[in-house]
N, C-alpha and C positions, 0 to 999 in steps of 0.2 A: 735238349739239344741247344736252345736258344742262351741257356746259362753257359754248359761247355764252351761256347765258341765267342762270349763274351768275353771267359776269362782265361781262353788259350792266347797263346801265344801267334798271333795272326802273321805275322811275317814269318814267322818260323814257319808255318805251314804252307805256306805260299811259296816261300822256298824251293819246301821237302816236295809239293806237289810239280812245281818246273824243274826239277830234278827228277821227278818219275817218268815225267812226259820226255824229257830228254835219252832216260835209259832206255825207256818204252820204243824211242826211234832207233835205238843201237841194238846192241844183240848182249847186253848189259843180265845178270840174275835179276830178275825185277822186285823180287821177295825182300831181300832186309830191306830196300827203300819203301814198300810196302807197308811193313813193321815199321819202320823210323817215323812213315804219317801216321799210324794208328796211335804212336806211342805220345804222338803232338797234337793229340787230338782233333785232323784229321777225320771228318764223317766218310761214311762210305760212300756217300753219293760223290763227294769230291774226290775220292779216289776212284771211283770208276768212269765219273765224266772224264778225266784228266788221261784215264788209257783208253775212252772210247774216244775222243780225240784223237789218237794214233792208229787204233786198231780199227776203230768203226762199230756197228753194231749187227749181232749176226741175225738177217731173217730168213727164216723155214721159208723153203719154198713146198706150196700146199699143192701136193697132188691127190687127185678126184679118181 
């Protein structure tokens, strides 16, 4: 992971990911921008931070 993100393209992805977070606030397909980070290599973690940012994160509420 640490070599990927060496030799990707860092602005490109930085980009692609405030344009997710952007669609993510609209009512935008969120999918090819999605695909457009994976394909820029992109980790998952930065594409999920980038839409828990908008959306939040879901917790179980534990009933007894």
């Amino acid at each position: 992971l640490k070599k990927i993100k060496e030799n990707r393209d860092n602005t490109k992805v930085k980009n692609i990911l405030s344009e997710l977070e952007k669609k993510a606030k609209g009512n935008s397909n969120l999918m090819p921008t999605i695909l457009e980070a994976v394909k820029s290599y992109a980790s998952i973690g930065e594409i999920t931070n980038t839409l828990r940012k908008v959306f939040g994160e879901y917790k179980e509420n534990i009933v007894l």
